[in-house]
N, C-alpha and C positions, 0 to 999 in steps of 0.2 A: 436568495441570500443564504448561501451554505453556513455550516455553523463552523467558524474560523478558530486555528487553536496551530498546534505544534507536536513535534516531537518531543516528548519530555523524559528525563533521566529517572531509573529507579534506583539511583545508588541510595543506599542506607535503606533501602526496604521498599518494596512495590507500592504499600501500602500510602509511601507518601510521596506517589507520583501526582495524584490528583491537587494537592496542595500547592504544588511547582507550576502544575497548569492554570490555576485560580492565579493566583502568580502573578504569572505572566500576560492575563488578560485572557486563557483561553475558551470557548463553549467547548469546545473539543480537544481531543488530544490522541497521540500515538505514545504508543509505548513498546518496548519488549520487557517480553515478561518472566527474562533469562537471559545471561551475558551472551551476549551475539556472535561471540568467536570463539567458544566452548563448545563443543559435544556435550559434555556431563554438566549436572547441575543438581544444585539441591534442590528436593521441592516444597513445593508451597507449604506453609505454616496456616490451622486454621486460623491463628491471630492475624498473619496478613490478607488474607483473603475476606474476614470481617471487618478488616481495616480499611481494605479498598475500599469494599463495599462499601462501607460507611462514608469513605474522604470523599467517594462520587457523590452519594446525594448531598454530604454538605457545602461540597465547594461547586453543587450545580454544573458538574461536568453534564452536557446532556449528549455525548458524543465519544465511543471510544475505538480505535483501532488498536490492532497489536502488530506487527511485523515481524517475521521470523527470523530467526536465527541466520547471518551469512552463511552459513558451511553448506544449508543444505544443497541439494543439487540432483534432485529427481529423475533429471533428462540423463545425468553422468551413465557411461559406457564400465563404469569399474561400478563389480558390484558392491563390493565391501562399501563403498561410498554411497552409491544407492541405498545401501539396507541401513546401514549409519544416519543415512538420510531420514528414512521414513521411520527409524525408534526414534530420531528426535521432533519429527514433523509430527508425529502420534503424542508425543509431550505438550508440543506448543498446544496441538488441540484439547487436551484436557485441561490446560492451563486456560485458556479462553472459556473451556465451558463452566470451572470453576469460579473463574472469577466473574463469573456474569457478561462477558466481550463477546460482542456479536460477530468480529469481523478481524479474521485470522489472513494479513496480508501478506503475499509471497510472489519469489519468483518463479518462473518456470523450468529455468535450468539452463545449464549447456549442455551441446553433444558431442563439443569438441574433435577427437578423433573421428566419431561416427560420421554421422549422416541426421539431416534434420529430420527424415523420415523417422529413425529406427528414436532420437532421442524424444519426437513426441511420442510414440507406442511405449519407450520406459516409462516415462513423463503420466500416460494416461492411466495403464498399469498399477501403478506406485499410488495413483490418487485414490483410485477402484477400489486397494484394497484397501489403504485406508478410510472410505466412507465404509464399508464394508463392517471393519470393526468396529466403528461409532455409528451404526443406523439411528441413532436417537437423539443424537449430540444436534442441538440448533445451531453451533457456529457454523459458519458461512466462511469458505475457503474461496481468497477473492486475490483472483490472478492478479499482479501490477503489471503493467507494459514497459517494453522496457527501452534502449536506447537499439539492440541491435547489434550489437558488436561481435564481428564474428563468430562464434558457435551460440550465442545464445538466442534462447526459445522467445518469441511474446514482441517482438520489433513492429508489426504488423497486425493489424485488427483481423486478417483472413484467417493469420494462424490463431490467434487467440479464439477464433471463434472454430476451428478446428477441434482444438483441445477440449474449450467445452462441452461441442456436441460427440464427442469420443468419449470422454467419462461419462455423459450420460446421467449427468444427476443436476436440471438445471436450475432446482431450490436451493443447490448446497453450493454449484461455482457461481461466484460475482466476480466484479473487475472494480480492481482502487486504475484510476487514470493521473499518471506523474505526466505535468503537463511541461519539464525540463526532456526527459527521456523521448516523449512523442515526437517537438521540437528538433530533438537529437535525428529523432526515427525518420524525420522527412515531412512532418505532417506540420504546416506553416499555420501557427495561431495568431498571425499577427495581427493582419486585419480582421476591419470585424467580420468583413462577409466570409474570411479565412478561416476562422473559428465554427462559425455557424456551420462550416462545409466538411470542417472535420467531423462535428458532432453528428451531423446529417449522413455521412458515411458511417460513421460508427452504430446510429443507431440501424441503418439497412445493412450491416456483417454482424454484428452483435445484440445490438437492440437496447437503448438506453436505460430499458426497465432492472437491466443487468447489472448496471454503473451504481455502482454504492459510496463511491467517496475518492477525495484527491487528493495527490502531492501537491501542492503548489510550489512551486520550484522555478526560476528563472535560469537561462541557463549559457553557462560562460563560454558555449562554442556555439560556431554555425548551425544553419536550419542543414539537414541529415548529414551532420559529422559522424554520427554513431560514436559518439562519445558521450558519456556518464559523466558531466560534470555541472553540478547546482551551483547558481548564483542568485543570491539575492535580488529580492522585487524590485524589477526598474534597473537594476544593476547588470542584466543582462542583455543577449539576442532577442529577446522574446517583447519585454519590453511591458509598460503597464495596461496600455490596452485591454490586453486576452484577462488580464486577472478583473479589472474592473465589471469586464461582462460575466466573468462567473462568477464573482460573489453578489449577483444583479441576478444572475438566472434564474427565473420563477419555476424551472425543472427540478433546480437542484436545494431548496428551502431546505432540507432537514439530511441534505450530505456534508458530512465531515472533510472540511475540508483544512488538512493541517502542511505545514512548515518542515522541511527540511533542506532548509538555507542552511552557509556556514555562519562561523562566526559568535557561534554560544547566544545562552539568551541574549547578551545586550542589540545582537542583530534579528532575533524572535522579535523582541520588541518593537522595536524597530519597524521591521517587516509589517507585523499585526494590526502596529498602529495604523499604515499605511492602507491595509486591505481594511480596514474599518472605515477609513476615512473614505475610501472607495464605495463605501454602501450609499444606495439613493435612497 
């Protein structure tokens, strides 16, 4: 019984994102912890960062992710993009370790022009030196998988477990699992015994001990469209099956597993209520 929450908004201050999550019904919750289509950004306030601190234990978040910023792009073939990338990927990480966030989630990248080859060796690079700078820092840099679509990196559990053992640091990479994008990827969660057989792969290329937490995401095209698009629970291809068995997973008890359906809260709600009523 993962701990069920959402994506939640920091508009008017980080600080009262926890409250939006209590809210909403969440244990858990995602956030960014800076506008997601900015390069630059102010930073943190010690009053916000006291403030979180504070909104988590009193609104009983017992769960929190971050997700990075869209622009970045690690795998990218232009450097100026790359290096843009990693001063703002070096931000989010000090925003996670400030505000106390265990789990700093992201994509892989594309390679676009390139070659899959050379955009994982930027990809791996780019992470390298980033741990590199922060050897002390606890957040946990935690691949998401993704749909697949032409140049991008993470479509496949071989690559992603590529990348991991390429950086070479296997306390610091984890993996968030968007169960919309996998669906996307090819990997069929429908049935039950189809679920079980994803994870049973996953765990013999990556190893489940790796899996830190999930999208839950239904998803509004076919099984391997490679297309990126979420639909709400039951509302999509996927269907409610797959979500009942992992908020049931005796594996997965203390993973964060949040919401990034459309539709604003009143379809959070919605959804939440749903995965609750799903618990046995």
């Amino acid at each position: 019984m993962g701990l069920l929450g959402c994506h939640v908004s920091i508009a008017d201050g980080i600080q009262k994102a926890p409250q939006r999550g209590r809210d909403l019904g969440c244990e858990a919750i995602q956030i960014f912890t800076r506008n997601p289509n900015q390069w630059k950004c102010k930073p943190l306030s010690n009053d916000a960062i006291d403030g979180f601190q504070t909104a988590i234990k009193e609104c009983e978040i017992h769960a929190v992710m971050t997700h990075s910023i869209y622009l970045i792009n690690l795998a990218s073939g232009d450097r100026n993009i790359r290096k843009r990338s990693e001063v703002a990927f070096l931000d989010e990480m000090d925003r996670c370790e400030a505000l106390g966030i265990p789990y700093l989630v992201f994509h892989p990248g594309s390679y676009r022009e390139s070659t899959e080859k050379k955009g994982i060796r930027r990809l791996v690079r780019s992470i390298q030196r980033l741990l590199q700078k922060r050897p002390n820092q606890s957040v946990k840099l935690c691949i998401e998988n993704t749909a697949g679509a032409g140049s991008l990196l993470g479509g496949n559990f071989e690559q992603i477990a590529e990348i991991r053992e390429k950086i070479g640091s296997p306390d610091r990479i984890k993996i968030c699992f968007d169960t919309s994008h996998a669906f996307a990827a090819g990997y069929d969660l429908r049935a039950p015994e189809g679920l079980q057989e994803v994870f049973d792969h996953f765990d013999s290329i990556i190893g489940l001990e790796h899996l830190i937490g999930f999208h839950l995401n239904d998803s509004k095209v076919e099984l391997g469209s490679r297309r990126d698009r979420h639909e709400n629970i039951g509302h999509g291809h996927i269907g409610i099956v797959p979500f009942k068995q992992l908020v049931n997973d005796q594996r997965f008890l203390e993973h964060p597993m949040t919401l990034e359906t459309p539709g604003g809260d009143e379809w959070f709600r919605r959804n939440l209520k749903l995965l609750f009523q799903l618990r046995e």
